[in-house]
PAVORO-881163 format. One record per atom (N, C-alpha, C): residue number from 1; residue in one letter; atom name; z, y, x. Coordinates in steps of 0.1 Angstrom, whole numbers, plus 2048, in hexadecimal, padded with zeros to 3 digits. Last residue first. Example, Ala and Ser with C-alpha at 12.3 -4.5 7.8 and 13.67 -1.06 7.14 Angstrom:
+-----+---+----+-----+-----+-----+
|   k | r |  a |  c3 |  c2 |  c1 |
+-----+---+----+-----+-----+-----+
|   2 | S |  N | 847 | 7EA | 880 |
|   2 | S | CA | 847 | 7F5 | 889 |
|   2 | S |  C | 84F | 800 | 881 |
|   1 | A |  N | 84E | 7C7 | 884 |
|   1 | A | CA | 84E | 7D3 | 87B |
|   1 | A |  C | 84E | 7DF | 884 |
+-----+---+----+-----+-----+-----+
//
This chain:
+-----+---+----+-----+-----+-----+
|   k | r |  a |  c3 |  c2 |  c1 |
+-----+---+----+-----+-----+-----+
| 103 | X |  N | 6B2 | 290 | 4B0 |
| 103 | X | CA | 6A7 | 296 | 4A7 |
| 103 | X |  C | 69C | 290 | 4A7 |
| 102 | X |  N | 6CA | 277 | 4BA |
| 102 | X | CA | 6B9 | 284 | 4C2 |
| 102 | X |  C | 6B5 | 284 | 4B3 |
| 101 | X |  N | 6E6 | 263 | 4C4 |
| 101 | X | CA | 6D8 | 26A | 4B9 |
| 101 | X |  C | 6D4 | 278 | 4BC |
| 100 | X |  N | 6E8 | 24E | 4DC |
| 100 | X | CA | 6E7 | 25B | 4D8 |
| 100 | X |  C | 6DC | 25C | 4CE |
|  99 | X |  N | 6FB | 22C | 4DE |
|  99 | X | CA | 6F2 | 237 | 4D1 |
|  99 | X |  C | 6F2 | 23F | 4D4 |
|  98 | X |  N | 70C | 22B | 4F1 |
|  98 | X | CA | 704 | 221 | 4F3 |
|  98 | X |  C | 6F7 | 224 | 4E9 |
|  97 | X |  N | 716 | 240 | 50B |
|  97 | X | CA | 716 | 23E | 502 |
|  97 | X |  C | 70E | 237 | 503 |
|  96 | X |  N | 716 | 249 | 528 |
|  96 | X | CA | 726 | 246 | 522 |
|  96 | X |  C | 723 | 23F | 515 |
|  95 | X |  N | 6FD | 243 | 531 |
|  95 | X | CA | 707 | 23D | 539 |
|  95 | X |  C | 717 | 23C | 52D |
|  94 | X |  N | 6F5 | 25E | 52A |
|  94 | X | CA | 6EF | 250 | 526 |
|  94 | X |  C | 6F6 | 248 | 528 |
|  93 | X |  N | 705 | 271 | 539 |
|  93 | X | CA | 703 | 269 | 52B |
|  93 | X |  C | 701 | 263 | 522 |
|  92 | X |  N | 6FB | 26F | 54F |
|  92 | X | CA | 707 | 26A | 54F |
|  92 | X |  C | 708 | 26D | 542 |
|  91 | X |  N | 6E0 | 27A | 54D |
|  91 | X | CA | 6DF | 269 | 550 |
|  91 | X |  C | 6F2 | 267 | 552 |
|  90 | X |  N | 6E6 | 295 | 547 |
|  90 | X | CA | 6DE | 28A | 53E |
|  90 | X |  C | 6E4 | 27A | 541 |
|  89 | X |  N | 704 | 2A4 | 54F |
|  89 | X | CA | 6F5 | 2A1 | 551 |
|  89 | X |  C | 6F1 | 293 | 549 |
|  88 | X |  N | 71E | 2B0 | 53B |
|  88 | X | CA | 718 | 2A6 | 544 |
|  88 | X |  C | 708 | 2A6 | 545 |
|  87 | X |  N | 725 | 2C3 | 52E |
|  87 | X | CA | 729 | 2C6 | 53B |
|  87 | X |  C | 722 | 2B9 | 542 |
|  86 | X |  N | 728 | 2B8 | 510 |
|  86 | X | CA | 722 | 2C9 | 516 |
|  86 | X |  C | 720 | 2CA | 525 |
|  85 | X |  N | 72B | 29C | 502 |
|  85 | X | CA | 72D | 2A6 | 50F |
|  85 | X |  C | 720 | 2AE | 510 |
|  84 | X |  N | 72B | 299 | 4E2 |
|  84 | X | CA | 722 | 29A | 4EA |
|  84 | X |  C | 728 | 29E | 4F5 |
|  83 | X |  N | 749 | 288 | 4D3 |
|  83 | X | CA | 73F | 295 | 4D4 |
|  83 | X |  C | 73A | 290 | 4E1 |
|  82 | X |  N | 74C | 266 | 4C1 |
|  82 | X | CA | 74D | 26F | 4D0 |
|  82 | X |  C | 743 | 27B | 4D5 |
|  81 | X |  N | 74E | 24B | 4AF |
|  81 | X | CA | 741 | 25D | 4AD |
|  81 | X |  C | 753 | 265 | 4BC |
|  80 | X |  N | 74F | 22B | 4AF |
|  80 | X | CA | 752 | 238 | 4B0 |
|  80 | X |  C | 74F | 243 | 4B6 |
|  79 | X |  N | 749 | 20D | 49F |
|  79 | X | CA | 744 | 217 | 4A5 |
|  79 | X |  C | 750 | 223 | 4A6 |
|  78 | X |  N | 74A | 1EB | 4A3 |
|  78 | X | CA | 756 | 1F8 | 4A5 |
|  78 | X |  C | 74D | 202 | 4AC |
|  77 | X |  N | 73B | 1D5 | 494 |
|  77 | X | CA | 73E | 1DD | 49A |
|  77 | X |  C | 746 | 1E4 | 49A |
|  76 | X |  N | 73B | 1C2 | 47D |
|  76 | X | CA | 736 | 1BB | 48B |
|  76 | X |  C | 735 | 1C4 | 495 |
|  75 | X |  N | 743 | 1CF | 467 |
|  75 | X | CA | 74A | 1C1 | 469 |
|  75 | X |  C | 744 | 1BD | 478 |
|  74 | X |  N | 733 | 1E4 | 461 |
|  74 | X | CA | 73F | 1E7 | 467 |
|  74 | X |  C | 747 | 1DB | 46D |
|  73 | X |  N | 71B | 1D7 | 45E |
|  73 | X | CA | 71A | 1DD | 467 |
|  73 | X |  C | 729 | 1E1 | 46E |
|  72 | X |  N | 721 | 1CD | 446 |
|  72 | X | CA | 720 | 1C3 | 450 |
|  72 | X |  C | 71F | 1CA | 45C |
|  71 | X |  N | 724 | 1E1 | 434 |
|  71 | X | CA | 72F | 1DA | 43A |
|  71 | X |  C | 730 | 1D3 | 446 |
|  70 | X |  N | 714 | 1FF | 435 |
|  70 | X | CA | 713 | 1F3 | 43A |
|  70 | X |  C | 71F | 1EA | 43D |
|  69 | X |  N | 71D | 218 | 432 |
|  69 | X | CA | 71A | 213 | 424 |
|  69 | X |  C | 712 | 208 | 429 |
|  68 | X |  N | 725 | 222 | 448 |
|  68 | X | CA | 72E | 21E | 441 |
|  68 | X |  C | 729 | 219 | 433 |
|  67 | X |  N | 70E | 226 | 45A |
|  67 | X | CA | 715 | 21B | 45C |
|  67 | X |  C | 722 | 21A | 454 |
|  66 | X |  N | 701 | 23B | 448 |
|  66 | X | CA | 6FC | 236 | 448 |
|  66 | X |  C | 703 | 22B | 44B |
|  65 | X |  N | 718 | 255 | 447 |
|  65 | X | CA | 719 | 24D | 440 |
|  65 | X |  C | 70E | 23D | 43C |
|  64 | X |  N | 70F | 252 | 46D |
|  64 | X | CA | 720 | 24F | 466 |
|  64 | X |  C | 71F | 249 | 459 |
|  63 | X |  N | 6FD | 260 | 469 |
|  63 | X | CA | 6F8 | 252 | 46D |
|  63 | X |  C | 709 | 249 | 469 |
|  62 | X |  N | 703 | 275 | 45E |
|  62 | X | CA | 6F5 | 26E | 456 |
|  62 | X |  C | 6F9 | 25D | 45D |
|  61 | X |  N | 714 | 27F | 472 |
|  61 | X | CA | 71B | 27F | 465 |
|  61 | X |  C | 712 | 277 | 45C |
|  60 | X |  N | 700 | 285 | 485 |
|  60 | X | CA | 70C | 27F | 488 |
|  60 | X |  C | 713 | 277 | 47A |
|  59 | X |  N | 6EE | 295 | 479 |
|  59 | X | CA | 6EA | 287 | 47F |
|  59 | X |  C | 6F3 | 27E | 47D |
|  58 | X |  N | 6FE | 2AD | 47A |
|  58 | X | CA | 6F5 | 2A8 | 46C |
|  58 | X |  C | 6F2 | 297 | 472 |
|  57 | X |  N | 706 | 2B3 | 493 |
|  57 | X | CA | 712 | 2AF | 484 |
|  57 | X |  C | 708 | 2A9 | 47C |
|  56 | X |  N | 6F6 | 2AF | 4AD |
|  56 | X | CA | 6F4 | 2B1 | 4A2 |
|  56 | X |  C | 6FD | 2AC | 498 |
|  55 | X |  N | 6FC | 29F | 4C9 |
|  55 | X | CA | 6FB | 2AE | 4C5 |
|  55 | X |  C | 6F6 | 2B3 | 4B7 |
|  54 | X |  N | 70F | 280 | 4C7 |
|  54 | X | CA | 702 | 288 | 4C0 |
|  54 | X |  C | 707 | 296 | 4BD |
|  53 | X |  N | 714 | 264 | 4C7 |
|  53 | X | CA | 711 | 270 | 4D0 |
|  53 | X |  C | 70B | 276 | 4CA |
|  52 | X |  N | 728 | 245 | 4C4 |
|  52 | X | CA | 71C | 24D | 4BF |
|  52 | X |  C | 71E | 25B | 4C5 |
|  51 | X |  N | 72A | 228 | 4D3 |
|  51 | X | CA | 72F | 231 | 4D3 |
|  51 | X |  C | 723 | 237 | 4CD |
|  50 | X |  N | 737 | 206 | 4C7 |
|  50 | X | CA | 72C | 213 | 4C9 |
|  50 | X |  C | 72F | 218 | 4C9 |
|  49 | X |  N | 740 | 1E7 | 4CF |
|  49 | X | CA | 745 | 1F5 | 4D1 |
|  49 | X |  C | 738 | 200 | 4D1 |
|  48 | X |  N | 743 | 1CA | 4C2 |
|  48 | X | CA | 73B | 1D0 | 4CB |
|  48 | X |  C | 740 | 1DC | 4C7 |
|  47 | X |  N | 75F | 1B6 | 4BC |
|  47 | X | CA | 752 | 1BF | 4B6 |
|  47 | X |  C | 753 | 1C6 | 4BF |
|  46 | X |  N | 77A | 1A7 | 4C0 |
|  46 | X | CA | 76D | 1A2 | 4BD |
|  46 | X |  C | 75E | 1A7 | 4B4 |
|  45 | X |  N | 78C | 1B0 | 4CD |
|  45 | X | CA | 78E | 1B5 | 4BE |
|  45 | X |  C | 780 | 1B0 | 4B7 |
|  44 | X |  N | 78D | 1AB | 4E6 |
|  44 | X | CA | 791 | 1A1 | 4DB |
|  44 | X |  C | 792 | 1A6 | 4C8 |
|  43 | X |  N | 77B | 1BD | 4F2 |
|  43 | X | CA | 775 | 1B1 | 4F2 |
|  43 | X |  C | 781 | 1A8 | 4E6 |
|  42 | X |  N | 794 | 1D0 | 4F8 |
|  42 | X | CA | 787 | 1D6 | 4EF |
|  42 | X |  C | 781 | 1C5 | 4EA |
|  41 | X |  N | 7A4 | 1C2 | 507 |
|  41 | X | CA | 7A6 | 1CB | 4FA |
|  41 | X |  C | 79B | 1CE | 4ED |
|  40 | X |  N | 791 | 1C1 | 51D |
|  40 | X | CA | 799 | 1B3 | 516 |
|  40 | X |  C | 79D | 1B6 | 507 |
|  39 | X |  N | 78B | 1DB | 525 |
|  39 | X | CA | 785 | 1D0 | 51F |
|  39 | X |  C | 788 | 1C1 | 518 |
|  38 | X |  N | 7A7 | 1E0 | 52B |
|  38 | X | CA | 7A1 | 1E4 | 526 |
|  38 | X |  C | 791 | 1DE | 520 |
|  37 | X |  N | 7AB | 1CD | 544 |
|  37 | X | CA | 7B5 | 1D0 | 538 |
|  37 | X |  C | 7AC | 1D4 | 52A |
|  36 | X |  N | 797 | 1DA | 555 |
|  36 | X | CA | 798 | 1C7 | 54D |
|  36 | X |  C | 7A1 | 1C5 | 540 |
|  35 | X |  N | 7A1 | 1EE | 55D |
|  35 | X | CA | 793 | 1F4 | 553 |
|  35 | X |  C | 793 | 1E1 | 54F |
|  34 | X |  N | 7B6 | 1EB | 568 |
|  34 | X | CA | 7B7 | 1EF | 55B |
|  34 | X |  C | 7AC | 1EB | 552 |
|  33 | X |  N | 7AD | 1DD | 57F |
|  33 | X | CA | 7B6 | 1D8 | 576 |
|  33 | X |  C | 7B9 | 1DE | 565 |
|  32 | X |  N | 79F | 1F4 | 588 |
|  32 | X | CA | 798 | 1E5 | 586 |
|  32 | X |  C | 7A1 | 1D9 | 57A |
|  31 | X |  N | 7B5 | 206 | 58F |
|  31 | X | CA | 7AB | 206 | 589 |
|  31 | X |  C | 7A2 | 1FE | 581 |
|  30 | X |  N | 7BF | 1F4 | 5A4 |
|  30 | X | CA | 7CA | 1F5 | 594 |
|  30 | X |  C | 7B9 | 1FF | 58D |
|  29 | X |  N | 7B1 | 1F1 | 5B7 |
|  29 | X | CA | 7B5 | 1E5 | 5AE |
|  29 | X |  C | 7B9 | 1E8 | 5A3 |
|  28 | X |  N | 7B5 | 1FF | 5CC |
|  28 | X | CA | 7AC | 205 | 5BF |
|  28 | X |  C | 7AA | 1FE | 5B7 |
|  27 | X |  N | 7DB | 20B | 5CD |
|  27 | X | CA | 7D1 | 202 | 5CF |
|  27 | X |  C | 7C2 | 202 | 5C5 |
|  26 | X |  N | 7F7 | 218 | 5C9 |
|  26 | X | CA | 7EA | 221 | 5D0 |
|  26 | X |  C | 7DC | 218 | 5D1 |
|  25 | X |  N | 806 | 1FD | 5C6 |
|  25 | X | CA | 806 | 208 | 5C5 |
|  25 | X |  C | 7FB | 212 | 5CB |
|  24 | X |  N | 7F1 | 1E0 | 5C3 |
|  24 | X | CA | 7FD | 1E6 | 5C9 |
|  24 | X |  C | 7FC | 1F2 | 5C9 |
|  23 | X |  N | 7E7 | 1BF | 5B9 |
|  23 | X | CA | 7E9 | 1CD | 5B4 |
|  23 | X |  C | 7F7 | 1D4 | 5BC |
|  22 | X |  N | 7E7 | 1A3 | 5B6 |
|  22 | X | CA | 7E0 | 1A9 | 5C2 |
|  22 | X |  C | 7E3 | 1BC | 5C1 |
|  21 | X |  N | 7EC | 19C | 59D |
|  21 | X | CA | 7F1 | 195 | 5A5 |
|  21 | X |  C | 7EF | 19C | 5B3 |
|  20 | X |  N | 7D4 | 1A9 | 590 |
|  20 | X | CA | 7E0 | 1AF | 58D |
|  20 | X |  C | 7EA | 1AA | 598 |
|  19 | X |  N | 7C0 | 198 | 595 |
|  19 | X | CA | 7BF | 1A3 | 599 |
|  19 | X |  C | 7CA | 1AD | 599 |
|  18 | X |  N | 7C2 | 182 | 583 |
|  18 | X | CA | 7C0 | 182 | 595 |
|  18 | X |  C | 7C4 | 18E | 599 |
|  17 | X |  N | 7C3 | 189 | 56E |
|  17 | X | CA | 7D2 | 187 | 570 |
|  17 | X |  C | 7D1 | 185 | 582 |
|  16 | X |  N | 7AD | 190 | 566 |
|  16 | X | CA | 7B3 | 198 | 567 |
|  16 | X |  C | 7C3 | 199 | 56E |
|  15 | X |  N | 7A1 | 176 | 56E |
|  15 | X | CA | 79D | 180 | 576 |
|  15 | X |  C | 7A3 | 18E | 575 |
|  14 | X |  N | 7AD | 16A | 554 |
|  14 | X | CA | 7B2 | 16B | 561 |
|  14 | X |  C | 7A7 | 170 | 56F |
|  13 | X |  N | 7A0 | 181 | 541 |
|  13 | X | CA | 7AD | 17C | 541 |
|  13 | X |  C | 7AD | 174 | 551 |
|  12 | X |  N | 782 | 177 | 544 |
|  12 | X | CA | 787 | 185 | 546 |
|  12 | X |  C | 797 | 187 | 54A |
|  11 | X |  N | 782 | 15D | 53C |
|  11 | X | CA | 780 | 160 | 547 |
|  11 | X |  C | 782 | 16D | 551 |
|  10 | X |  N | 789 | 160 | 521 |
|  10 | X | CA | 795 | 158 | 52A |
|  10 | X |  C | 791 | 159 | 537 |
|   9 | X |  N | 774 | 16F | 519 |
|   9 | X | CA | 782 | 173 | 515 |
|   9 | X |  C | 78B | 16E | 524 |
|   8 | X |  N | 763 | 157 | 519 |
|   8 | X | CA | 765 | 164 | 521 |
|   8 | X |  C | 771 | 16A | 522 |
|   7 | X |  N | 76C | 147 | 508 |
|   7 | X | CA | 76D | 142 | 517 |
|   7 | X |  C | 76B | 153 | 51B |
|   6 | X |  N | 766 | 150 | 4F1 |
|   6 | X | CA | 774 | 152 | 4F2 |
|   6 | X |  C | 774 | 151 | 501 |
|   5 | X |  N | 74D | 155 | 4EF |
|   5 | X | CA | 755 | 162 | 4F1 |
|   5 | X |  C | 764 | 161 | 4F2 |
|   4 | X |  N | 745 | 13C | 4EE |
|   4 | X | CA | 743 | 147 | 502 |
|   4 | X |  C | 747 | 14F | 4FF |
|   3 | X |  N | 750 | 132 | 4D6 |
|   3 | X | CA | 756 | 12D | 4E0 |
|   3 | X |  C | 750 | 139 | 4ED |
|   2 | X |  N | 755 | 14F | 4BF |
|   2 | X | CA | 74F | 146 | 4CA |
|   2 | X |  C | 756 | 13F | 4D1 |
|   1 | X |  N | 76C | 15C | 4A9 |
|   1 | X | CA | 765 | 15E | 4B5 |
|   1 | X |  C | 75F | 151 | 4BA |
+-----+---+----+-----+-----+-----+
//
């Protein structure tokens, strides 16, 4: 890792430990506190997170064996293929994912 990705890290960590310190039962803090947890988690496994989307199996599965016959691709990411929501409007989809594949 980097020296700004480690300082980050360390900056995330005690603004997570601020926050925990201040945390009390029913409070919207523990929210705030997790979703830091949770990035702390994700951020030290040291690769960017993609998510793939796609109303189409054919796409889905093309672009799958496409990022697996790339090492370097798998070495500097963490992708994972999550079905399309049916129930959500557009612009809160865009929002969940960072790749949708379109025809």
């Amino acid at each position: 890792m980097s020296e700004k990705f480690t300082k980050l890290l360390q900056k995330i960590d005690s603004v997570e430990k601020f926050v925990n310190g201040r945390v009390k039962p029913g409070s919207p803090l523990i929210e705030v506190r997790d979703n830091l947890r949770r990035l702390t988690q994700i951020l030290q496994t040291g690769k960017l997170r993609v998510n793939l989307v796609s109303r189409f199996p054919v796409q889905r599965i093309a672009m799958e064996n496409f990022i697996n016959h790339y090492p370097n691709l798998l070495s500097s990411y963490q992708f994972k293929t999550i079905p399309f929501p049916q129930t959500l409007e557009k612009t809160q989809t865009i929002q969940l994912a960072q790749l949708i594949l379109q025809p």
